[in-house]
C-alpha positions as CSV (number, residue, x, y, z in Angstrom):
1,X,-29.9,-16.0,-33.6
2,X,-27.5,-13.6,-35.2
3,X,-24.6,-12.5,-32.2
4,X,-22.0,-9.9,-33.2
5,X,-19.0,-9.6,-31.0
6,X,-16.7,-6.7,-31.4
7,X,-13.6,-6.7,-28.9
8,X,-11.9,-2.9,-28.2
9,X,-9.8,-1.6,-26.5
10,X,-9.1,2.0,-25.0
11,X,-5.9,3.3,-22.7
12,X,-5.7,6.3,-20.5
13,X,-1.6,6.6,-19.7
14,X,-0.2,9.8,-17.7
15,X,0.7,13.1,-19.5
16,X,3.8,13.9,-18.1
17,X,6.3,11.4,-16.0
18,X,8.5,12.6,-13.1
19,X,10.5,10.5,-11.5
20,X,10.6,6.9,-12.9
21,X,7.6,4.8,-12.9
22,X,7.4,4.0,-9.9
23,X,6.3,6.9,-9.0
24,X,3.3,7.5,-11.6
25,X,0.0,8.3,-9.3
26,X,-2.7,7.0,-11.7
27,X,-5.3,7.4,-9.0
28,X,-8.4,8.2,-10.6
29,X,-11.9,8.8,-10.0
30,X,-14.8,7.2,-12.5
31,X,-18.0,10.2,-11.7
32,X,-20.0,8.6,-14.4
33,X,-19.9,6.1,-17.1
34,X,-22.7,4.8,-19.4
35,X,-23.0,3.5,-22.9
36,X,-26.1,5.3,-24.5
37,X,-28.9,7.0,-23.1
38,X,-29.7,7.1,-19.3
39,X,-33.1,5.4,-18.2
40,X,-35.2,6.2,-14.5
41,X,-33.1,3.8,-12.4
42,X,-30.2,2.8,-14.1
43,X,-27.5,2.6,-12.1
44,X,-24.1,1.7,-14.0
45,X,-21.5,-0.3,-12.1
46,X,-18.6,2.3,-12.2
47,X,-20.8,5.6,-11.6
48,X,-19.0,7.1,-8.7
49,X,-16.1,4.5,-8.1
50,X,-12.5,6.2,-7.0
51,X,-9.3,4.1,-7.5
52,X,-7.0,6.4,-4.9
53,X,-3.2,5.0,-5.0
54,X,-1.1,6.3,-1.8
55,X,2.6,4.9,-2.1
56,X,2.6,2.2,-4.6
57,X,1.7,2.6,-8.5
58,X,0.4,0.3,-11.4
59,X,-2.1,-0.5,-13.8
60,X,-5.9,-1.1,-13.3
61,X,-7.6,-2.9,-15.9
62,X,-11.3,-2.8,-16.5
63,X,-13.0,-5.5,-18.8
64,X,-16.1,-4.3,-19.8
65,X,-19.4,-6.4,-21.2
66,X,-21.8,-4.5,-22.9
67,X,-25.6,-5.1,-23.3
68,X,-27.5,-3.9,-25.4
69,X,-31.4,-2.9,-23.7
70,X,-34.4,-1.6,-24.7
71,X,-36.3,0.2,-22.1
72,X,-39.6,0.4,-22.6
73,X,-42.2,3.3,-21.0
74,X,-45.7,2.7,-20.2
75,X,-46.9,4.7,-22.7
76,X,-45.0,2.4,-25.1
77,X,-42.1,4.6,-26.0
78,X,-38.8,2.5,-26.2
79,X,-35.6,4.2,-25.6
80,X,-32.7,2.2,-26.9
81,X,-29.5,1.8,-25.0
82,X,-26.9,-0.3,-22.7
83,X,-26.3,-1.6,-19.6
84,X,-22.7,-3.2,-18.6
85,X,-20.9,-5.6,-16.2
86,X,-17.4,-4.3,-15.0
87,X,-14.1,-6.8,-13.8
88,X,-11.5,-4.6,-12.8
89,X,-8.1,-6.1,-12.1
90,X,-4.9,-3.9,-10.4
91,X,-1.5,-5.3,-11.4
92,X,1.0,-3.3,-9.1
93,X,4.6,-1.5,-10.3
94,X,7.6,-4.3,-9.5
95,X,11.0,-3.4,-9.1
96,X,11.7,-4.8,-12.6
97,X,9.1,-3.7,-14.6
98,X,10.0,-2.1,-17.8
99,X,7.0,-0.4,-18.6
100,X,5.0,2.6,-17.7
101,X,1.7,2.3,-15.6
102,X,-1.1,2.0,-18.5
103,X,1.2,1.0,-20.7
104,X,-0.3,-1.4,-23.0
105,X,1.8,-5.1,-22.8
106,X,-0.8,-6.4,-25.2
């Protein structure tokens, strides 16, 4: 068995900053996220998922496993594609913290 593993990563950060970190909103909303073509059913683990952040700010982290799937119709067709699993972590803004929400500390 032949297994490829390909680690990546990807940052969305704030455009503009006002007022210090602490005060960076990066609530978000997730309306849809897949990794190839949609199949009848699928349903992908952050499709529809709001992160809303009232008086606090930080980072969220998502850690994303991807699968690839082959879907296969009754009349034999196969559509190739990718189904995921999701751990999402939030690490909130301390007092001393030196970076920017999003910031990669990598």
């Amino acid at each position: 068995m032949l297994v490829c593993t390909i680690t990546s990563s990807f940052y969305i950060l704030p455009a503009q900053i006002f007022g210090g970190a602490k005060k960076v909103n990066v609530s978000h909303v997730i309306h849809d996220l897949s990794f190839g073509p949609k199949y009848p059913g699928i349903h992908n683990p952050l499709d529809g998922t709001a992160r809303i952040l009232d008086d606090t700010s930080g980072t969220f982290k998502y850690y994303i496993k991807i699968v690839p799937t082959e879907y296969r119709y009754l009349s034999k067709e196969v559509l190739p594609t990718n189904q995921f699993s999701v751990i999402e972590y939030f690490v909130p803004m301390r007092d001393f913290d030196r970076s920017w929400p999003g910031q990669c500390t990598c």
